[in-house]
KOLVOPA-598664 format. One record per atom (N, C-alpha, C): residue number from 0; chain; atom name; x, y, z. Coordinates in steps of 0.2 Angstrom, whole numbers, plus 2048, in hexadecimal, padded with zeros to 3 digits. Atoms other than C-alpha are relative to their C-alpha. Example, Ala and Ser with C-alpha at 12.3 -4.5 7.8 and 13.67 -1.06 7.14 Angstrom:
BEGIN
   tivex   gumi   koldren    c1    c2    c3
       0      A         N   804   7FA   800
       0      A        CA   83E   7EA   827
       0      A         C   804   806   800
       1      A         N   7FC   7FA   7FF
       1      A        CA   844   7FB   824
       1      A         C   7FC   805   803
! end
This chain:
BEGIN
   tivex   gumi   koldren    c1    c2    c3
       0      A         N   804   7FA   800
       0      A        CA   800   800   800
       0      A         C   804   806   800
       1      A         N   7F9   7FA   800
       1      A        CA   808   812   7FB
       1      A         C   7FC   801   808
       2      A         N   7FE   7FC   7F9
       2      A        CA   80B   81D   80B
       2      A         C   7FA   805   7FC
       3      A         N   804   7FB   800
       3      A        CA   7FC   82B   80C
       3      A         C   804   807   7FD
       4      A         N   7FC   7F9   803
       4      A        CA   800   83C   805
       4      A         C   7FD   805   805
       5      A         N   802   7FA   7FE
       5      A        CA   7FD   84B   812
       5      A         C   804   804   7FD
       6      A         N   7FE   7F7   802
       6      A        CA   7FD   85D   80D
       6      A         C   7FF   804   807
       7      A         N   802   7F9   7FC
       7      A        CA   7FE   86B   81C
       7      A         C   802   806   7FB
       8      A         N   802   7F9   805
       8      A        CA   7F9   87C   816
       8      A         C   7FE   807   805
       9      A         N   801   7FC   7FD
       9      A        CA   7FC   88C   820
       9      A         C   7FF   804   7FA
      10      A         N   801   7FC   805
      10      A        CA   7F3   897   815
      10      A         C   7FE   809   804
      11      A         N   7FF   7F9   7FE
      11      A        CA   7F7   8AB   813
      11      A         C   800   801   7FA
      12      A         N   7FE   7FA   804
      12      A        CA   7F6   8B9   808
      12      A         C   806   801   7FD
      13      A         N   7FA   7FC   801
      13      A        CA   806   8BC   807
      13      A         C   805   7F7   801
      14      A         N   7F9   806   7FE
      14      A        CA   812   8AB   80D
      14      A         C   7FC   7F9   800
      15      A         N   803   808   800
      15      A        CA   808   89A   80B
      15      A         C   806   7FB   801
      16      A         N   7FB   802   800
      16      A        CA   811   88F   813
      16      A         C   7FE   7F8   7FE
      17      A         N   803   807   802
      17      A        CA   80F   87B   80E
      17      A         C   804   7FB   7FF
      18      A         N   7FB   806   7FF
      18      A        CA   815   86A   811
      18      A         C   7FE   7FA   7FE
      19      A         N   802   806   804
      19      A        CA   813   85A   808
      19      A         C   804   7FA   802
      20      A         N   7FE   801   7FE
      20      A        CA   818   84B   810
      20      A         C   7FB   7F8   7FF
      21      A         N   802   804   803
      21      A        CA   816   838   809
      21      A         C   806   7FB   804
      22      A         N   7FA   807   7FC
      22      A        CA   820   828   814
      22      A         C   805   806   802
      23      A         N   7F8   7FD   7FC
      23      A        CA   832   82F   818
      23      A         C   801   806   7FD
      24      A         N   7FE   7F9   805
      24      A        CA   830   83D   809
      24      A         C   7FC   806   804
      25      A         N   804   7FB   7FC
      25      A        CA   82C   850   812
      25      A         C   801   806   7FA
      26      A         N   800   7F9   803
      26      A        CA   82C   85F   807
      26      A         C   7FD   804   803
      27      A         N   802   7FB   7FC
      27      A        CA   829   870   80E
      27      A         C   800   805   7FA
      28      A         N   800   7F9   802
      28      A        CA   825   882   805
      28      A         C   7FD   806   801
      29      A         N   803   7FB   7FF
      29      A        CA   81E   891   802
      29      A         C   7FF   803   7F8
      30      A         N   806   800   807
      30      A        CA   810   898   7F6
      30      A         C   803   809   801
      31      A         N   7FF   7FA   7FD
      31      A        CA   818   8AC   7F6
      31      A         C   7FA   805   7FD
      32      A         N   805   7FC   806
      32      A        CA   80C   8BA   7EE
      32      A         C   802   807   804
      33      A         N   800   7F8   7FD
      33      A        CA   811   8CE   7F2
      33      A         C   7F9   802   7FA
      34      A         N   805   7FA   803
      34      A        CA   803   8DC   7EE
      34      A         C   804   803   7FB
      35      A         N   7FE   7FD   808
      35      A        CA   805   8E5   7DF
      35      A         C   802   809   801
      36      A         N   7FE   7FA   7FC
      36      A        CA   810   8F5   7E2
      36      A         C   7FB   805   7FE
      37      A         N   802   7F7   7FF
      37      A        CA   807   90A   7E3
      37      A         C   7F8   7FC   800
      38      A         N   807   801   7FF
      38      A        CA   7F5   901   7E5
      38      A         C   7FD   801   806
      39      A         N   804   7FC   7F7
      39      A        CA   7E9   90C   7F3
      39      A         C   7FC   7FB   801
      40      A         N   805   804   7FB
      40      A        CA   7E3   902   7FE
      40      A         C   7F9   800   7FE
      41      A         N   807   7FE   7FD
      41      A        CA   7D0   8FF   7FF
      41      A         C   7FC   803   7FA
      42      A         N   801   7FF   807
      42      A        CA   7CF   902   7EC
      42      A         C   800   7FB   7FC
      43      A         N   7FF   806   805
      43      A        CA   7C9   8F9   7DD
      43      A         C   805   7F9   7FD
      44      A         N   7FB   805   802
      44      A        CA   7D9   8F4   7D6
      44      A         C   803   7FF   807
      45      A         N   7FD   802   7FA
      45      A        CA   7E0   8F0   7E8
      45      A         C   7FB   7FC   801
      46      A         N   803   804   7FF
      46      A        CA   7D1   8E4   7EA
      46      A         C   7FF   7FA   7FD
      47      A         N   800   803   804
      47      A        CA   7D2   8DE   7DB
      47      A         C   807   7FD   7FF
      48      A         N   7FA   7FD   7FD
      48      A        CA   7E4   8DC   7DD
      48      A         C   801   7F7   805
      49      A         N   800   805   7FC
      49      A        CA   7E1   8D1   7EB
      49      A         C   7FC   7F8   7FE
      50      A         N   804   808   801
      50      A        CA   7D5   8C2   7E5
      50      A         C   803   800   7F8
      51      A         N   7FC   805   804
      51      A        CA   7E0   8C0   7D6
      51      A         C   808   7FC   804
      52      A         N   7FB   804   7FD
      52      A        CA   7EE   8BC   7E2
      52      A         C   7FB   7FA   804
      53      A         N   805   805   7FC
      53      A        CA   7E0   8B1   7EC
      53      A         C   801   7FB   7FB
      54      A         N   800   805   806
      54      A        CA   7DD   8A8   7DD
      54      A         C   806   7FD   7FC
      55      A         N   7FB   801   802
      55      A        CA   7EE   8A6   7D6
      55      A         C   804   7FB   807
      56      A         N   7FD   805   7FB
      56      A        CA   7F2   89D   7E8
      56      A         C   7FB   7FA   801
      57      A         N   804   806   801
      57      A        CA   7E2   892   7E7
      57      A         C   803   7FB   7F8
      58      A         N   7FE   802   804
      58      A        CA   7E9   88D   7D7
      58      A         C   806   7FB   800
      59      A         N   7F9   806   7FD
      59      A        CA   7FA   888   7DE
      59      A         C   7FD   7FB   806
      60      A         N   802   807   7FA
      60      A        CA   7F1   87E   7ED
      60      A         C   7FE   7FB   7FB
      61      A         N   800   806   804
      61      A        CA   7EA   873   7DF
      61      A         C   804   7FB   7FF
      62      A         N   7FA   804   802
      62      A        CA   7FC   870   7D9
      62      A         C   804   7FB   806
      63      A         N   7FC   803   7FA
      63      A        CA   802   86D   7EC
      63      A         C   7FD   7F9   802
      64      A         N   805   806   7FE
      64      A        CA   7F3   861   7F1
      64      A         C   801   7FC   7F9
      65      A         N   800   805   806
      65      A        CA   7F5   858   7DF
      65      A         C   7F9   7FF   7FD
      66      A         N   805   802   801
      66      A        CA   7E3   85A   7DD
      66      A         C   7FF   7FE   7F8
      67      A         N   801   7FF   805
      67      A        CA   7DC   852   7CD
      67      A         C   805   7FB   7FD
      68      A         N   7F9   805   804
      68      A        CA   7EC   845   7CA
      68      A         C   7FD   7FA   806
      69      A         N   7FE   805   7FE
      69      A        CA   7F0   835   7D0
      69      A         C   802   802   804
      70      A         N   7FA   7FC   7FA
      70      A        CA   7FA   83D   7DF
      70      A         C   7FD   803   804
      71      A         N   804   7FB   7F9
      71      A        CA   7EC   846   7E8
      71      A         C   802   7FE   805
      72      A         N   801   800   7F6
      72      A        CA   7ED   849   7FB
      72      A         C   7FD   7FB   800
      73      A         N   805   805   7FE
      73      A        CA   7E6   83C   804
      73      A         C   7FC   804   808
      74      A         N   803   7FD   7FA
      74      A        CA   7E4   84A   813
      74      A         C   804   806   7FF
      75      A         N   7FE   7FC   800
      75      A        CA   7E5   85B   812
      75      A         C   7FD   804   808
      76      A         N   803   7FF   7F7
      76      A        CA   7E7   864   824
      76      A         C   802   808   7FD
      77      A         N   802   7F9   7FE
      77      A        CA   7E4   877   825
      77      A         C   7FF   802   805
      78      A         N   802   7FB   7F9
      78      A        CA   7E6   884   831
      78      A         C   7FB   805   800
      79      A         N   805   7FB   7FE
      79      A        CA   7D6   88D   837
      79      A         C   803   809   800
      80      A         N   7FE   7FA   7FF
      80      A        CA   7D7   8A0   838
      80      A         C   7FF   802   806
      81      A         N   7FE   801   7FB
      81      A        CA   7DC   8A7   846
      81      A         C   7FA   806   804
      82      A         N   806   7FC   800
      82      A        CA   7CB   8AF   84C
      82      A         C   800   807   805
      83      A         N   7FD   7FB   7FC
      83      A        CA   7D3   8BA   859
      83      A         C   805   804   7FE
      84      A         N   7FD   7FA   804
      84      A        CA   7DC   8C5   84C
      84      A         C   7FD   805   800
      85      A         N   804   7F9   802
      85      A        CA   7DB   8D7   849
      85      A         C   805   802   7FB
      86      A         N   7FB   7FC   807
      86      A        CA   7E0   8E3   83B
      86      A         C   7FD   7FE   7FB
      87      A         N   802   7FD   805
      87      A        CA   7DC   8EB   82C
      87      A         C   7FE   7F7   7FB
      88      A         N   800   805   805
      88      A        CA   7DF   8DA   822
      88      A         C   7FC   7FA   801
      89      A         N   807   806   7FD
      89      A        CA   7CF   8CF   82B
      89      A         C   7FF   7FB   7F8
      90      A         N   805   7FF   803
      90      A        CA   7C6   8D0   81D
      90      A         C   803   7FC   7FB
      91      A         N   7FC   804   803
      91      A        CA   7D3   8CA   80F
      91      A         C   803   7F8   804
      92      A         N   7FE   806   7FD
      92      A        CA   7D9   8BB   81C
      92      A         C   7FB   7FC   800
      93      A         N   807   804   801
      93      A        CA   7C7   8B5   81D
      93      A         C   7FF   7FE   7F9
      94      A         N   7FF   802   806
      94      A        CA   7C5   8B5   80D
      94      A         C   803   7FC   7FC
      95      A         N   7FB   806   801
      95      A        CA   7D4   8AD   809
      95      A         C   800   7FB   802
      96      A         N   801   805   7FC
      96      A        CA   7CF   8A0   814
      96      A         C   7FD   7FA   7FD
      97      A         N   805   803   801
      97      A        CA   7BF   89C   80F
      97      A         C   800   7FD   7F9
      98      A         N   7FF   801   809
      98      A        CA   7C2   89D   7FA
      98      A         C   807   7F8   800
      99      A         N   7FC   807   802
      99      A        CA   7D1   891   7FC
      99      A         C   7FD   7F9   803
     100      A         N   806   806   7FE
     100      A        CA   7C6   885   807
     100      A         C   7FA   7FF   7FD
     101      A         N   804   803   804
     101      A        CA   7B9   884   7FC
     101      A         C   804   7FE   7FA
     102      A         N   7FC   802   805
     102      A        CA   7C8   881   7EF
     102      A         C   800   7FA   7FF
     103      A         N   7FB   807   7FB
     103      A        CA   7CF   872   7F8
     103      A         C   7F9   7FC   802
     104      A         N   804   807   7FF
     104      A        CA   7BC   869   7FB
     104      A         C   7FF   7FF   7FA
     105      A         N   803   7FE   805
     105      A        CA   7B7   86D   7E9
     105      A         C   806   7F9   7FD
     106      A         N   7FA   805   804
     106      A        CA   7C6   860   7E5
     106      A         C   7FD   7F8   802
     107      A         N   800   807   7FE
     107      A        CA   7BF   853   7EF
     107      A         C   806   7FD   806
     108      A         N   7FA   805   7FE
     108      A        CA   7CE   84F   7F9
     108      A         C   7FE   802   80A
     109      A         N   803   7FF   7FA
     109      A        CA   7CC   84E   80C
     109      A         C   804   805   804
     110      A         N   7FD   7F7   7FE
     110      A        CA   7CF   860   817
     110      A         C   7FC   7FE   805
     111      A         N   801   800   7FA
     111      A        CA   7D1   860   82A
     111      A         C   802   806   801
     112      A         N   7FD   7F9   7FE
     112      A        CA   7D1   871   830
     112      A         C   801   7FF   809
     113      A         N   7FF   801   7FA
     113      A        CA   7DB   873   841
     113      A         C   802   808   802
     114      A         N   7FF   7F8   7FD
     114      A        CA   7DB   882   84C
     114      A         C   808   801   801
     115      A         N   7FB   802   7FE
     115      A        CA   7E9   88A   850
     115      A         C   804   800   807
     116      A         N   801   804   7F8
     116      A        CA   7E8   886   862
     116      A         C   802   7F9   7FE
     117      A         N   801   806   801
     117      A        CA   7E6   875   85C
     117      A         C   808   7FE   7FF
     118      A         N   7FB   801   802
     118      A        CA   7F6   877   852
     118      A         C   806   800   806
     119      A         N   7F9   7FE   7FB
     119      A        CA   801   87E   861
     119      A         C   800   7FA   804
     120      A         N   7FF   805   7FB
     120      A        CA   7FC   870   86C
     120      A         C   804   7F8   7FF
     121      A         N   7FD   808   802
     121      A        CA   801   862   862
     121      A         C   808   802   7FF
     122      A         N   7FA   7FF   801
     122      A        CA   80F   86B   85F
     122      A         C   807   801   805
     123      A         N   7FE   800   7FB
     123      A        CA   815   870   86F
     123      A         C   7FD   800   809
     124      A         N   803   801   7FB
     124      A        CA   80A   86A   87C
     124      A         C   7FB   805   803
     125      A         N   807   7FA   7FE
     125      A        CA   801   87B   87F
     125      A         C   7FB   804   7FA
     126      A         N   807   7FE   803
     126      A        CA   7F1   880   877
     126      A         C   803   808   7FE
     127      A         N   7FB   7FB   802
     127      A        CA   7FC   893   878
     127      A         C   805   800   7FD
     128      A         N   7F7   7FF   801
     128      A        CA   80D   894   86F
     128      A         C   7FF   807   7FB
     129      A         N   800   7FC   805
     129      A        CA   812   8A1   865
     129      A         C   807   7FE   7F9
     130      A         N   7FC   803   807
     130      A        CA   819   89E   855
     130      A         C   807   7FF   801
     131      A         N   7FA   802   800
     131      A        CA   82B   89E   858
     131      A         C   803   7FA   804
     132      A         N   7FF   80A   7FE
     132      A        CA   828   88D   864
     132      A         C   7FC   7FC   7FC
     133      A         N   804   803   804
     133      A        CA   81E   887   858
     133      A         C   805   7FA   7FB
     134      A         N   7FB   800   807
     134      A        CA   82C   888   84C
     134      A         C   805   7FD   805
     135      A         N   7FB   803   7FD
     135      A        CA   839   883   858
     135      A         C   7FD   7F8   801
     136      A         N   801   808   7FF
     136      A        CA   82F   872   85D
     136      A         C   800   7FE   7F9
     137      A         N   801   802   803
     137      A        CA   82B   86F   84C
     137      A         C   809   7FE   7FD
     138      A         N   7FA   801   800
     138      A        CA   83E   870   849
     138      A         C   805   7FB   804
     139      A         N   7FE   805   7FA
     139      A        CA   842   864   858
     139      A         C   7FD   7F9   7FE
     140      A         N   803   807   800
     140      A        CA   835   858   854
     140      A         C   800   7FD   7FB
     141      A         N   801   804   808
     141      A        CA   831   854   842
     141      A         C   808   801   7FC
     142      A         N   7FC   801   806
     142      A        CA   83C   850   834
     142      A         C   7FC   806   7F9
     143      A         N   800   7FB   805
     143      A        CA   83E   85C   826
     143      A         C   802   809   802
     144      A         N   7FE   7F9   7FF
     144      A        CA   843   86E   822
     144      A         C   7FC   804   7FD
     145      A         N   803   7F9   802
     145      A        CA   83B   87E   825
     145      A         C   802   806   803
     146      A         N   7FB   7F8   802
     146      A        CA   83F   892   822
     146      A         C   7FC   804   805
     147      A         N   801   7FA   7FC
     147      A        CA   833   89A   82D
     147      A         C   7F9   7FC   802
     148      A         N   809   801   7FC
     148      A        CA   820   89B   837
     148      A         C   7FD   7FB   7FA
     149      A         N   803   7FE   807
     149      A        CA   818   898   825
     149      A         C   7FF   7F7   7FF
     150      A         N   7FE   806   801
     150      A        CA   820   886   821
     150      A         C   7FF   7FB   807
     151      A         N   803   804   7FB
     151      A        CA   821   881   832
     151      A         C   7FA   7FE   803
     152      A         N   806   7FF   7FD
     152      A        CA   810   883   837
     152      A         C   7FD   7F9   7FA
     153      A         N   802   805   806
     153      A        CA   80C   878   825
     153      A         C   803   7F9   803
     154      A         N   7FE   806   801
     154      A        CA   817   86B   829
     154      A         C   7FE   7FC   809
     155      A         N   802   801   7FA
     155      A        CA   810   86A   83C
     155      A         C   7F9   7FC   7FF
     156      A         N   808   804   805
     156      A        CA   7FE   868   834
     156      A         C   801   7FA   7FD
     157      A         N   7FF   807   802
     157      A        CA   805   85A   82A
     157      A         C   7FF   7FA   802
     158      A         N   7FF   802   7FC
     158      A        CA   80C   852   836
     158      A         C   7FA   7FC   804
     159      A         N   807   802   7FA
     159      A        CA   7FD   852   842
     159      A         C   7FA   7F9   7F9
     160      A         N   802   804   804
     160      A        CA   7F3   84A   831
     160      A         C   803   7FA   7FE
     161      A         N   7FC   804   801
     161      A        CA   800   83E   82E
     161      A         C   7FF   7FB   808
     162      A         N   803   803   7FB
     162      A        CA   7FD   838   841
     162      A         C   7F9   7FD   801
     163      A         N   806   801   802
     163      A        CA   7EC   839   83D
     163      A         C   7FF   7F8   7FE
     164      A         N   801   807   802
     164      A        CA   7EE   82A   831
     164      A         C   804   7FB   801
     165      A         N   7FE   805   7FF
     165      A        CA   7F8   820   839
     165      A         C   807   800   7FE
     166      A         N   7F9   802   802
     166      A        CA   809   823   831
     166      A         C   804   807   802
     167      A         N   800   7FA   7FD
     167      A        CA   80F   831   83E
     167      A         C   808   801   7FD
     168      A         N   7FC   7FC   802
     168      A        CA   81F   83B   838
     168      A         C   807   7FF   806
     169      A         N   7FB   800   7FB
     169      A        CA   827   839   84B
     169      A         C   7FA   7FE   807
     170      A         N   803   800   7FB
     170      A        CA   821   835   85A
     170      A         C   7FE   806   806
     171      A         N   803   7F9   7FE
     171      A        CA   817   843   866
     171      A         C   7FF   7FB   807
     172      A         N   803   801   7FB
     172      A        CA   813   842   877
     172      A         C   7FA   800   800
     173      A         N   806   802   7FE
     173      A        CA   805   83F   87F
     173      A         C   7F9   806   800
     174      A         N   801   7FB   7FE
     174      A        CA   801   84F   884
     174      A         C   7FD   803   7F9
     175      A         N   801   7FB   806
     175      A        CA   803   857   873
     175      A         C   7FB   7FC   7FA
     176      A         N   807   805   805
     176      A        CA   7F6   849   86B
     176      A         C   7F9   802   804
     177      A         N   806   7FC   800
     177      A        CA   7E9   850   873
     177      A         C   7FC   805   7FD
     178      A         N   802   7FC   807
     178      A        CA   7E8   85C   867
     178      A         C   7FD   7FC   7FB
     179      A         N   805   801   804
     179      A        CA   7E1   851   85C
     179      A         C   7F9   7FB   800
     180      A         N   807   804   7FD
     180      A        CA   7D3   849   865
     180      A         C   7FB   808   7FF
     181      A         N   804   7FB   803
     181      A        CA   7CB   85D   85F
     181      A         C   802   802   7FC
     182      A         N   801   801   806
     182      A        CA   7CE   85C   84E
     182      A         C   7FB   7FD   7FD
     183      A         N   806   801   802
     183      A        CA   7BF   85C   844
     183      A         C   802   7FC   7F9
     184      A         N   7FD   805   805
     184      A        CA   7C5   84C   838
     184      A         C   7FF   7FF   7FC
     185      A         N   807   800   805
     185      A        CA   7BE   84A   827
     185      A         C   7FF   7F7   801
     186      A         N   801   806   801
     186      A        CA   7B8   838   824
     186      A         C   807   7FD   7FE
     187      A         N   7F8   801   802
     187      A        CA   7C9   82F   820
     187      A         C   801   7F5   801
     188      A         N   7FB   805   7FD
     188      A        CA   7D0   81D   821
     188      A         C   806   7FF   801
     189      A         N   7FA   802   7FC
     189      A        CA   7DC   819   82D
     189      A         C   806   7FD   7FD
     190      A         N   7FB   805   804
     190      A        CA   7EC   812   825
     190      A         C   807   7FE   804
     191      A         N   7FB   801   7F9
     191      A        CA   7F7   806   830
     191      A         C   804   7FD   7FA
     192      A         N   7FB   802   805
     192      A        CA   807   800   82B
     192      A         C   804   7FA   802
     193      A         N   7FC   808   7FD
     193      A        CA   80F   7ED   82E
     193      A         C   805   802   805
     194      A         N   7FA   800   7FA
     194      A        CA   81A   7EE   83E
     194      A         C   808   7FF   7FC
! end
């Protein structure tokens, strides 16, 4: 039987971070997109501006998840928006949220969204961390290389799905697996692997 294929998917505006992660093979990246320079805020072309970057990174999640090939995910994990933000950019974050999640069910392939509470716990035992122990444990724990928040936050998400099905990435404490007894899982079969 092949090894499952998870995708994690820190998805931004600006730095998408993403990890792909099949048996012993881990890949990590980033989806980049800058704004388009002298464009006024809060303005047509600035609006307009932004949903073709949306759309241009929904395009790349199809290529990262495989949708549509032989190669599809077999679990795509996603991080929740962080509901307790503030600032001018709500509005585009939501958005971008929601548009790339209706992307990614529109494929058919299966999508676990996990808060990012959820994410911190499994990662570093408190339901609290701020990103730079996120990214330290993730750099302690799992295998593979990542460059900042972005990827590591992806390759965490993976992880946790990769656990999910049976074929975990590294062993976790105890502690930090109760994070995923609140994750909202999609349908899925479990895939074990011969001793």
């Amino acid at each position: 039987m092949t090894s499952p294929l998870v995708v994690g998917l820190d998805l931004s505006l600006t730095s998408t971070g993403w990890a792909r992660c099949r048996g012993g093979n881990i890949e990590t990246g980033l989806i980049r997109s800058e704004p388009l320079p002298g464009l006024v805020p809060r303005t047509l072309p600035w609006f307009r501006s932004s949903l073709v970057r949306i759309a241009d990174l929904q395009a790349a999640l199809l290529t990262v998840t495989g949708a549509g090939t032989p190669g599809a995910a077999d679990l795509i994990m996603v991080e929740g928006p962080s509901l307790g933000s503030k600032g001018s950019a709500l509005d585009r974050m939501f958005g971008l949220w929601w548009l790339c999640l209706q992307t990614l069910f529109i494929t058919g392939q299966p999508v676990a969204v996990v808060t990012p509470s959820q994410l911190q716990r499994f990662m570093t035992g408190k339901g609290r961390a701020a990103k730079p122990e996120v990214m330290a444990a993730v750099i302690k724990r799992l295998p593979g290389d990542v460059t900042c928040f972005d990827d590591a936050d992806a390759l965490a998400l993976a992880a946790m799905g990769c656990h999910h099905l049976g074929v975990p990435l590294a062993p976790m404490p105890a502690t930090h697996l109760q994070a995923m007894s609140k994750v909202d899982w999609p349908i899925t079969e479990r895939i074990t692997t011969d001793a």
